[in-house]
MIBA-500726 format. One record per residue: x, y, z of N, C-alpha, C, O in turn; residue number from 0; residue in one letter. Coordinates in nm, 2 decimals. Layout:
# MIBA-500726
[site [X,Y,Z],[X,Y,Z],[X,Y,Z],[X,Y,Z],NUM,a]
...
# end
This chain:
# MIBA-500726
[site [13.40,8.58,10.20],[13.42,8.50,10.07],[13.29,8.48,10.00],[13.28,8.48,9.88],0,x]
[site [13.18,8.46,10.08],[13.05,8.43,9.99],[13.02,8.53,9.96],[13.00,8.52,9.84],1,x]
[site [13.00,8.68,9.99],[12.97,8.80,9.99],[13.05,8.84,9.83],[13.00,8.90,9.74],2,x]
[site [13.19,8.78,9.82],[13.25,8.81,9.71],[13.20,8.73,9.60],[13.21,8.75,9.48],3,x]
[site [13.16,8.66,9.64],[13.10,8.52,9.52],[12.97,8.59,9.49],[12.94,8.60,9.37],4,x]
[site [12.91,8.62,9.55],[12.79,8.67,9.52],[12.77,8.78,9.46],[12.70,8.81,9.37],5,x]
[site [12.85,8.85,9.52],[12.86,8.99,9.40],[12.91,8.97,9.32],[12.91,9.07,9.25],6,x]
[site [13.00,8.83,9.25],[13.07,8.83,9.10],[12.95,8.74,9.07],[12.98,8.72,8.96],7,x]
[site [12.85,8.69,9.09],[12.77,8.64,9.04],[12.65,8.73,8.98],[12.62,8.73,8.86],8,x]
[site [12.60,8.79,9.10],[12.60,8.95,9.07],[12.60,9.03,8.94],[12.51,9.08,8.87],9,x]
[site [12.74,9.02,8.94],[12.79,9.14,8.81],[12.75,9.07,8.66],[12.69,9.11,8.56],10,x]
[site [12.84,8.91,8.71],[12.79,8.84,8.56],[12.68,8.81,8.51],[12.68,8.76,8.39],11,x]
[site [12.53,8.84,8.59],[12.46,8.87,8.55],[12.39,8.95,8.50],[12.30,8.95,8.42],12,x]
[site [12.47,9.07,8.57],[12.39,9.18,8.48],[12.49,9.21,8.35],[12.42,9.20,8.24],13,x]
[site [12.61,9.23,8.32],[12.66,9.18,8.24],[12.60,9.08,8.15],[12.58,9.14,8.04],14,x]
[site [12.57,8.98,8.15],[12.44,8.90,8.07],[12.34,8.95,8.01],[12.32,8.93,7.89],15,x]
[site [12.25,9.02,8.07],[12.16,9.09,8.06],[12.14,9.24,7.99],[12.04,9.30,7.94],16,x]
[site [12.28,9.28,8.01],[12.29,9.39,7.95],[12.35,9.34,7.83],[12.36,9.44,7.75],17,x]
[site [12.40,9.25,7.79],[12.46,9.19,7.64],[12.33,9.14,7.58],[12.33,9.16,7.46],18,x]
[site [12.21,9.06,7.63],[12.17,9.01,7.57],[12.05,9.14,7.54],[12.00,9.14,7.43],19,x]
[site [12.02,9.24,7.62],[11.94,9.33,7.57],[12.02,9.41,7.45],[11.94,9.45,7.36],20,x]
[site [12.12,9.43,7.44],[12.15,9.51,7.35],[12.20,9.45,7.26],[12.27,9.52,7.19],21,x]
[site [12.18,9.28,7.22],[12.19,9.22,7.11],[12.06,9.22,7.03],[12.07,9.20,6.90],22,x]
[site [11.89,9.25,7.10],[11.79,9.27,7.07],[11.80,9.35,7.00],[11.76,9.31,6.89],23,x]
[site [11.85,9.50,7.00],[11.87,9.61,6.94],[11.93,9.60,6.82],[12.05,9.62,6.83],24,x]
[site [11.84,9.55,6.64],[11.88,9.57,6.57],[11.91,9.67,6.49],[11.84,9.77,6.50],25,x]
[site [12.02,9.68,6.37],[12.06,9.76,6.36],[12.03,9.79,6.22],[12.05,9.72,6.12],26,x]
[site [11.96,9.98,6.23],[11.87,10.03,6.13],[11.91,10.00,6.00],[11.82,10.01,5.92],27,x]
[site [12.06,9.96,5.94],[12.10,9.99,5.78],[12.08,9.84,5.78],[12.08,9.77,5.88],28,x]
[site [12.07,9.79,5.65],[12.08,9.68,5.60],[12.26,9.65,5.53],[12.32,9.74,5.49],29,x]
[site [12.30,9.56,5.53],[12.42,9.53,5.47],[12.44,9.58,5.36],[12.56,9.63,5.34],30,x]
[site [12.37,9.58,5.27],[12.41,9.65,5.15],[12.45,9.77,5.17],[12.54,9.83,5.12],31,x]
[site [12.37,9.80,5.25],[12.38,9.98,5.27],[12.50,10.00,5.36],[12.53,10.12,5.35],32,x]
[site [12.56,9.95,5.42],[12.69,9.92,5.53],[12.76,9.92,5.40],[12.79,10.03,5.35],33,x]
[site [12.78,9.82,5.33],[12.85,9.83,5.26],[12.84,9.92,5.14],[12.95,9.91,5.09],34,x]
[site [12.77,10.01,5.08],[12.77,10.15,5.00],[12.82,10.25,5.12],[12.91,10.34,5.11],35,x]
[site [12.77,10.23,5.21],[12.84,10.37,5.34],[13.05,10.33,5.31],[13.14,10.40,5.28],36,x]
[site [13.06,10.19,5.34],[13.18,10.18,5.35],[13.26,10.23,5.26],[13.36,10.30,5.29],37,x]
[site [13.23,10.20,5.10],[13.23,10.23,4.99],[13.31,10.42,4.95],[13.39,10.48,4.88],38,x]
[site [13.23,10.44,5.06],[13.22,10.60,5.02],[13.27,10.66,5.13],[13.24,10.78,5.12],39,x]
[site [13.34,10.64,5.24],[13.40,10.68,5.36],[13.45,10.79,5.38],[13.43,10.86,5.48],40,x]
[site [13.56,10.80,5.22],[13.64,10.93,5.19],[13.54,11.02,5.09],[13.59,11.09,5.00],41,x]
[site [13.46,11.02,5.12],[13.39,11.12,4.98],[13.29,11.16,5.07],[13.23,11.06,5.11],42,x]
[site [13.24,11.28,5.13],[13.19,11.32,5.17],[13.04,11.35,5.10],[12.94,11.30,5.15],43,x]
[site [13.04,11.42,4.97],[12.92,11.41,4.87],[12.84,11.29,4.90],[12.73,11.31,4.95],44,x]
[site [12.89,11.18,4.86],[12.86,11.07,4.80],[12.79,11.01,4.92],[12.69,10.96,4.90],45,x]
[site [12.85,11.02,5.06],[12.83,10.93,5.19],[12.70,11.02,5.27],[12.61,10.96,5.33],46,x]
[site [12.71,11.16,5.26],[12.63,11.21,5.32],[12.47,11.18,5.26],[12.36,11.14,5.30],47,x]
[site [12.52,11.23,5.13],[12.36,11.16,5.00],[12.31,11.05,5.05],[12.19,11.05,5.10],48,x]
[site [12.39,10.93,5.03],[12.36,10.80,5.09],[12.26,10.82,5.23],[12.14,10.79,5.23],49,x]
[site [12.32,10.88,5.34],[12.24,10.92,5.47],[12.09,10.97,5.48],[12.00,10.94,5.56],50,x]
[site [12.12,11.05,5.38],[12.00,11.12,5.34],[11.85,11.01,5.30],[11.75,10.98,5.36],51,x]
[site [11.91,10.97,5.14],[11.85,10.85,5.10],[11.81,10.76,5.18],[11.70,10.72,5.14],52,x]
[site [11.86,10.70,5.31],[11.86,10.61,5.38],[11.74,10.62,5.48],[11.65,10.55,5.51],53,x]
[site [11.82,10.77,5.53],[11.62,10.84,5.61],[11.56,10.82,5.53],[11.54,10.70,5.50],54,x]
[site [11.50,10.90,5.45],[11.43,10.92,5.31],[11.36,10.76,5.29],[11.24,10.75,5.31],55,x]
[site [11.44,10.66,5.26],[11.36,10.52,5.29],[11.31,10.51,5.38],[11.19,10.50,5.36],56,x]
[site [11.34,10.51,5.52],[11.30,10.47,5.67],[11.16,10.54,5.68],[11.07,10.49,5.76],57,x]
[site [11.13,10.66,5.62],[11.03,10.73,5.63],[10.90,10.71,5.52],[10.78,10.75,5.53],58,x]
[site [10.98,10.63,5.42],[10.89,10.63,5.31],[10.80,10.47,5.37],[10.68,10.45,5.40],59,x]
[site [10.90,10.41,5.38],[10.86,10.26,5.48],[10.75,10.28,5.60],[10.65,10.21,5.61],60,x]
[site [10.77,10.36,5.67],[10.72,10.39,5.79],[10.58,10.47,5.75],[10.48,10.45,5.82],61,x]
[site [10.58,10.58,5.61],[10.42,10.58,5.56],[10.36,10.49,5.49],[10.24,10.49,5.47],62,x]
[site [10.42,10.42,5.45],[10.38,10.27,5.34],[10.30,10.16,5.42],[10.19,10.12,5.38],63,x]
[site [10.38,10.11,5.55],[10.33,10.05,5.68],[10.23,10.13,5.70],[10.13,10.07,5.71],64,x]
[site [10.20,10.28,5.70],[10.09,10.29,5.81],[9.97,10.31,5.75],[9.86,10.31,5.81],65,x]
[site [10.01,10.33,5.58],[9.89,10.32,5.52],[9.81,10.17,5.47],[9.69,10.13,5.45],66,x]
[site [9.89,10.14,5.49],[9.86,9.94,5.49],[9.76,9.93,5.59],[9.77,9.96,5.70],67,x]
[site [9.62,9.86,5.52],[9.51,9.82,5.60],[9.56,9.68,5.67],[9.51,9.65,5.78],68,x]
[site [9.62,9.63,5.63],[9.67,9.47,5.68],[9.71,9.49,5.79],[9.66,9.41,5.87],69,x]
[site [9.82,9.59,5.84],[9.93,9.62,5.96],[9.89,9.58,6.09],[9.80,9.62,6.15],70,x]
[site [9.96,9.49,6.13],[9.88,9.48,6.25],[10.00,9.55,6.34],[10.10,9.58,6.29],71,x]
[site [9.97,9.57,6.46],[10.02,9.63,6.54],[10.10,9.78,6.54],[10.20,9.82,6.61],72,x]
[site [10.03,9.83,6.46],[10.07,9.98,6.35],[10.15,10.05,6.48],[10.27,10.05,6.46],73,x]
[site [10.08,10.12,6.61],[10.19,10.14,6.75],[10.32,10.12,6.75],[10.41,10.21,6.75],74,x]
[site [10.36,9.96,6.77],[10.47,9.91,6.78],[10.58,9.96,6.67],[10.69,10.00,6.70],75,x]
[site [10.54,9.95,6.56],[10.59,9.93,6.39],[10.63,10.08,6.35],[10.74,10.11,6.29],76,x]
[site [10.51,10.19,6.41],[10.56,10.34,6.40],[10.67,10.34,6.49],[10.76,10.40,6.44],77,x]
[site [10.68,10.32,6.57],[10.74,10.32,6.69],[10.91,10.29,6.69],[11.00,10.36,6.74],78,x]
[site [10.93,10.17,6.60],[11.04,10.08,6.59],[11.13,10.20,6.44],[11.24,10.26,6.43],79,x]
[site [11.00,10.18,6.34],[11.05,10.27,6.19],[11.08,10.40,6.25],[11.18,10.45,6.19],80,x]
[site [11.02,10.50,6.39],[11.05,10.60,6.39],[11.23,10.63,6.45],[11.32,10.70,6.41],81,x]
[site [11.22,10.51,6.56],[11.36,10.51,6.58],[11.47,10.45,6.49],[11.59,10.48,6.53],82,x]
[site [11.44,10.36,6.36],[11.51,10.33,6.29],[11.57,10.49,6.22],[11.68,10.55,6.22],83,x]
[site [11.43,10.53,6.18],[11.47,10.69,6.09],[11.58,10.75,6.17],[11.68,10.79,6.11],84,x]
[site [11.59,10.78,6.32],[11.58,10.85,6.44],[11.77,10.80,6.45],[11.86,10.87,6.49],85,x]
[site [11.78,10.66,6.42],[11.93,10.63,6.44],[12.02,10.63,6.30],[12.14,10.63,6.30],86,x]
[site [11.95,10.64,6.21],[12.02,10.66,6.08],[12.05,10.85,6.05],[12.16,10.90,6.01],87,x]
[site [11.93,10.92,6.08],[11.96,11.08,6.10],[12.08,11.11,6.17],[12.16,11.18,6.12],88,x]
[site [12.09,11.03,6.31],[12.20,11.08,6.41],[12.27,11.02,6.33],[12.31,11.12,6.26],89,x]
[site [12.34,10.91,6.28],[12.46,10.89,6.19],[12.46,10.96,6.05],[12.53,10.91,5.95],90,x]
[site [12.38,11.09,6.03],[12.43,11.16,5.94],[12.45,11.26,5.98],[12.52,11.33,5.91],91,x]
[site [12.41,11.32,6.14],[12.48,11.45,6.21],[12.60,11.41,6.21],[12.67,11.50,6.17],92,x]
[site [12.67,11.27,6.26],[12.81,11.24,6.32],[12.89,11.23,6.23],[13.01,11.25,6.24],93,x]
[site [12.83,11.19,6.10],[12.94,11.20,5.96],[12.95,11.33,5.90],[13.05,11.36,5.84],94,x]
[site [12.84,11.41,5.92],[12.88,11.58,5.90],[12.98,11.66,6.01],[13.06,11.75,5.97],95,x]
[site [12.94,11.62,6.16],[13.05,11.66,6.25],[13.21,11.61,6.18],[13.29,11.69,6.16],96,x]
[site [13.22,11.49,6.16],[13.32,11.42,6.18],[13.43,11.46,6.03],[13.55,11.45,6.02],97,x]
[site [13.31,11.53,5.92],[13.42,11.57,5.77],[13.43,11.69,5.85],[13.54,11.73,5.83],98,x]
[site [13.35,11.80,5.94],[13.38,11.92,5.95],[13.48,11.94,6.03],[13.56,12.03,6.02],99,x]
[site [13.50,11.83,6.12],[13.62,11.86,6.20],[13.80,11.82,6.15],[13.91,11.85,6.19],100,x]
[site [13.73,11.75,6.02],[13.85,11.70,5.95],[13.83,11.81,5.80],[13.82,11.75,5.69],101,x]
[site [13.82,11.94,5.81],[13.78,12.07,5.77],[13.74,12.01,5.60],[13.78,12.07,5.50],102,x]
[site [13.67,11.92,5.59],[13.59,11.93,5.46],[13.55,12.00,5.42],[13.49,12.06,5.51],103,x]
[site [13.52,12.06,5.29],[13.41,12.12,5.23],[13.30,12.03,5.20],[13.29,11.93,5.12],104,x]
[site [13.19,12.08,5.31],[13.07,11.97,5.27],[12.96,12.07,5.22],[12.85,12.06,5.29],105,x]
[site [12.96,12.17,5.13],[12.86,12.29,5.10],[12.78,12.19,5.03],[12.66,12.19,5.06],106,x]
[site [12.83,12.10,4.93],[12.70,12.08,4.81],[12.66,11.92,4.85],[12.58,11.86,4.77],107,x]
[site [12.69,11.85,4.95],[12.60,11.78,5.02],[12.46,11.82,5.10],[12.34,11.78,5.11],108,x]
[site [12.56,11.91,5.16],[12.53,11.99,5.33],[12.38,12.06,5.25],[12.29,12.07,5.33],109,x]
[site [12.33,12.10,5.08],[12.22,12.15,5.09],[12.12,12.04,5.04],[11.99,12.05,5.06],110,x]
[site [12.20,11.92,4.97],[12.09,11.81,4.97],[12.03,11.77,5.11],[11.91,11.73,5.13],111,x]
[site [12.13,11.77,5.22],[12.05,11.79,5.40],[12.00,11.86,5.42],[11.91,11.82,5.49],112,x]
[site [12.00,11.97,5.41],[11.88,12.09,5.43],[11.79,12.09,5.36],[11.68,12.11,5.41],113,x]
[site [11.82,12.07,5.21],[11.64,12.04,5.16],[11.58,11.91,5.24],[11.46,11.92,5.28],114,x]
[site [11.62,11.83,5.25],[11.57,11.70,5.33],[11.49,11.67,5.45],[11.40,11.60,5.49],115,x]
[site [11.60,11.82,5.48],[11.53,11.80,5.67],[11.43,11.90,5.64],[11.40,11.92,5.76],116,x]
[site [11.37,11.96,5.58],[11.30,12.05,5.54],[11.13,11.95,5.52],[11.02,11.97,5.57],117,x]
[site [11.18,11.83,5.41],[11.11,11.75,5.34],[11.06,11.65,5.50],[10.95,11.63,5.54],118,x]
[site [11.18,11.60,5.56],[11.16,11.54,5.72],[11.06,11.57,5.80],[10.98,11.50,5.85],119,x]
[site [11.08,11.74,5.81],[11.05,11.79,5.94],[10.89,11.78,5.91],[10.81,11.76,6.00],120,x]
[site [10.85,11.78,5.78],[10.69,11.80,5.72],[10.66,11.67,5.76],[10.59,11.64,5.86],121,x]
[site [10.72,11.60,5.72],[10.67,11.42,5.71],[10.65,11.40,5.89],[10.53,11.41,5.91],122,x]
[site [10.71,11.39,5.97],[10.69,11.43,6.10],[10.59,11.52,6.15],[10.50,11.46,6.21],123,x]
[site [10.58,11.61,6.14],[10.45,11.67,6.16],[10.36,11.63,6.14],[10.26,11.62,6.21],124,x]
[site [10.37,11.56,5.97],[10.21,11.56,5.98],[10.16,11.40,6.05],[10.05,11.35,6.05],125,x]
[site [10.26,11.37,6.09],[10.23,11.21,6.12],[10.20,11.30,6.29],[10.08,11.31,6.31],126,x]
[site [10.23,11.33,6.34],[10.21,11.42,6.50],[10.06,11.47,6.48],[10.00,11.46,6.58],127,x]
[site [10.01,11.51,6.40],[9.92,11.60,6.34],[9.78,11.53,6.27],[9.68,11.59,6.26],128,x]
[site [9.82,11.34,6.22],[9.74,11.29,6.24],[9.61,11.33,6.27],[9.59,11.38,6.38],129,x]
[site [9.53,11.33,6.20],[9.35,11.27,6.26],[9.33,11.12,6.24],[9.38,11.05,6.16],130,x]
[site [9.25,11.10,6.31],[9.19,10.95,6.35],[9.28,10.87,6.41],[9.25,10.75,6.43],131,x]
[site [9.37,10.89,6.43],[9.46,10.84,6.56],[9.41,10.80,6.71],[9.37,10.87,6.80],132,x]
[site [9.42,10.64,6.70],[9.37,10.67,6.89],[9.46,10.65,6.95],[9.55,10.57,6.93],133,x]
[site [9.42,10.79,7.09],[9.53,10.78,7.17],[9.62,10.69,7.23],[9.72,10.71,7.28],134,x]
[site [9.57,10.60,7.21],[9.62,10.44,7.33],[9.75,10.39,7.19],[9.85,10.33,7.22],135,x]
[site [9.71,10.42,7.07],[9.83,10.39,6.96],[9.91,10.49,6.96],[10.03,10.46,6.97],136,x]
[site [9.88,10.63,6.95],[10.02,10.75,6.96],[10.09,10.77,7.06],[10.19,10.84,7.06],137,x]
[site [10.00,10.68,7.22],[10.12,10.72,7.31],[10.22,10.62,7.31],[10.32,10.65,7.36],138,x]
[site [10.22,10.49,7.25],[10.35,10.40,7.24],[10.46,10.49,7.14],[10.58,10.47,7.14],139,x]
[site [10.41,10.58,7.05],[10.52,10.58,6.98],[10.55,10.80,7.02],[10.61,10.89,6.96],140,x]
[site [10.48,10.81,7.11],[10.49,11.00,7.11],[10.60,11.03,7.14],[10.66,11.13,7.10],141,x]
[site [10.67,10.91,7.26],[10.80,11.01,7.26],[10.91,10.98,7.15],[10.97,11.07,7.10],142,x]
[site [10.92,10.87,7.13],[11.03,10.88,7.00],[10.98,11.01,6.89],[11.06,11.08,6.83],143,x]
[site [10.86,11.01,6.88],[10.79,11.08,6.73],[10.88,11.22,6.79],[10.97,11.26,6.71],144,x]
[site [10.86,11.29,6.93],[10.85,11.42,6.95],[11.00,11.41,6.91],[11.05,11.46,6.81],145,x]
[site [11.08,11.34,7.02],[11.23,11.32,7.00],[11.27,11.35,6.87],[11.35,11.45,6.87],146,x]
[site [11.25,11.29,6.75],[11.29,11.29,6.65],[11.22,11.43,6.54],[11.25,11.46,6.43],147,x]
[site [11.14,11.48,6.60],[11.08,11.64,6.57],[11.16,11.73,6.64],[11.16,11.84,6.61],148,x]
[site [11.23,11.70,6.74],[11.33,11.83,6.81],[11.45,11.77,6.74],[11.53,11.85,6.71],149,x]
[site [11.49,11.67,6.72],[11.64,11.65,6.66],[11.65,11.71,6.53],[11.73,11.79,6.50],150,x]
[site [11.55,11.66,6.46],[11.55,11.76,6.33],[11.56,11.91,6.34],[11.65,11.98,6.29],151,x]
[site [11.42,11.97,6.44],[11.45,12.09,6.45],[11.58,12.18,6.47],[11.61,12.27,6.40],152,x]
[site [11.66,12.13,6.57],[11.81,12.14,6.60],[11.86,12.13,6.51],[11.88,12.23,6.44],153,x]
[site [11.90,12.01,6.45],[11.98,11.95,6.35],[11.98,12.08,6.20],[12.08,12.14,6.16],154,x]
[site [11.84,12.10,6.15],[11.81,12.20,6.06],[11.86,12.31,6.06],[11.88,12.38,5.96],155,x]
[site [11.89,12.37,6.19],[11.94,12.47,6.23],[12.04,12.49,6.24],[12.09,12.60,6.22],156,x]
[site [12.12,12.35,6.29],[12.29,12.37,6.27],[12.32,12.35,6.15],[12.42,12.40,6.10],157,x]
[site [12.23,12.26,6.09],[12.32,12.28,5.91],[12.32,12.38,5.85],[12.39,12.41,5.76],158,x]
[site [12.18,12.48,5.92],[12.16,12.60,5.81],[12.29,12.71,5.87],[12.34,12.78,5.78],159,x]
[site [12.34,12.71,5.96],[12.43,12.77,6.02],[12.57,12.70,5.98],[12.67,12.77,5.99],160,x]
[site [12.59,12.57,5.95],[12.71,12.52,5.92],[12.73,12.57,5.76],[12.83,12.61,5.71],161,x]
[site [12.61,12.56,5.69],[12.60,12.61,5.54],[12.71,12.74,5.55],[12.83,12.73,5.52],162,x]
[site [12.66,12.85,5.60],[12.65,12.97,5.61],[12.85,13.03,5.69],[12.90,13.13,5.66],163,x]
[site [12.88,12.96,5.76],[13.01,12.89,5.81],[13.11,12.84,5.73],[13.23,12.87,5.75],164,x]
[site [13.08,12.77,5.61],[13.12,12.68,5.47],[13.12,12.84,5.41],[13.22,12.91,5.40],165,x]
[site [12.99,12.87,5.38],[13.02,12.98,5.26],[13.13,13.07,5.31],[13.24,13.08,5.25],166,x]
[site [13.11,13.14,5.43],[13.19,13.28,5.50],[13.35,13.19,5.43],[13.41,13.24,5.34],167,x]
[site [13.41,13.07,5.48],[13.51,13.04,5.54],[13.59,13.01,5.34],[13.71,13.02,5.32],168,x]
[site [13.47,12.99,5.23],[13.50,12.97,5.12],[13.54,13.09,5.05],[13.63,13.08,4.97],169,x]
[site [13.49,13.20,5.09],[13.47,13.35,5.01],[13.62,13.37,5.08],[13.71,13.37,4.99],170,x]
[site [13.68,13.40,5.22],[13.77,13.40,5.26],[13.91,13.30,5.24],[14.00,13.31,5.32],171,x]
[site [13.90,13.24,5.17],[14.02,13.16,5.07],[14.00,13.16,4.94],[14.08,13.10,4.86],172,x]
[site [13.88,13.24,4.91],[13.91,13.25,4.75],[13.96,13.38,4.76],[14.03,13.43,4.67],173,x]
[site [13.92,13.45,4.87],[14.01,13.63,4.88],[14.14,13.62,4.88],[14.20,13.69,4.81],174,x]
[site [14.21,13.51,4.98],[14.33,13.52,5.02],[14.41,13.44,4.90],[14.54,13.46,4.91],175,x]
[site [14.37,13.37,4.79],[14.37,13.30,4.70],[14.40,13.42,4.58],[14.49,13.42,4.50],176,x]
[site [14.33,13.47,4.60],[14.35,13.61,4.52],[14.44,13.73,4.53],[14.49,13.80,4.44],177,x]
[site [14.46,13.74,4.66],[14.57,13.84,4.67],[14.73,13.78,4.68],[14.83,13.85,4.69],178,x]
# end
């Protein structure tokens, strides 16, 4: 009986613990922006753009911070903005999976993401690429930075290939459309 008490005591603690850690974990959109995503649910154009724009801030923020002589704790701050960028990108992979599998045409979003990740992958680099960086500040934030340099890499690659997928699959219903 105590053996059982203690392991439900046990559980409800880590249960606790694991709620209160992952209430810490704020979350990268702001409400307005929750609410323009919601806004645009069914419109694929409209919602992926939004995604786009939204990195596109998170990155603009995150060089604005680091050019700031005031910044204190610049490590931490790259660190937090890079995973902010880092969870708003993966919710623009998942809304591109999610219209493709519900067979969207997302060609003329799909290249405002490819020019982007293009514009991304630079912005990333050159922050990796840094001079005057001290080590003891780029290793708090190296592994998210690298992380979010291979997701893009990946990512660029499947869009440039989903592009190319869209086109094949459009020419082939405008053929069959034709005959």
């Amino acid at each position: 009986m105590r053996v059982r008490h203690a392991l439900t005591c046990l559980g409800v603690t880590l249960l606790l613990v694991a709620a209160a850690s992952a209430q810490r974990r704020r979350d990268p959109l702001t409400s307005p922006e929750i609410d323009q995503l919601r806004d645009t649910a069914l419109e694929p154009e409209l919602r992926l753009k939004l995604y786009v724009k939204f990195a596109r801030a998170r990155l603009a923020s995150l060089e604005q911070m680091r050019s700031d002589p005031k910044t204190t704790d610049r490590a931490r701050q790259t660190h937090d903005c890079l995973e902010d960028f880092l969870a708003v990108y993966d919710e623009l992979n998942d809304n591109i999976d999610m219209y493709v599998d519900r067979k969207d045409d997302v060609r003329k979003p799909l290249k405002a993401v490819i020019e982007a990740d293009t514009e991304f992958q630079a912005k990333l680099r050159a922050l990796k690429g840094a001079a005057g960086i001290a080590p003891a500040e780029a290793k708090e934030y190296q592994f998210v930075l690298s992380n979010a340099i291979e997701t893009l890499d990946s990512s660029a690659e499947d869009h440039r290939k989903l592009m190319a997928e869209q086109e094949e699959a459009a020419k082939h219903k405008k053929k069959a459309k034709n005959q």
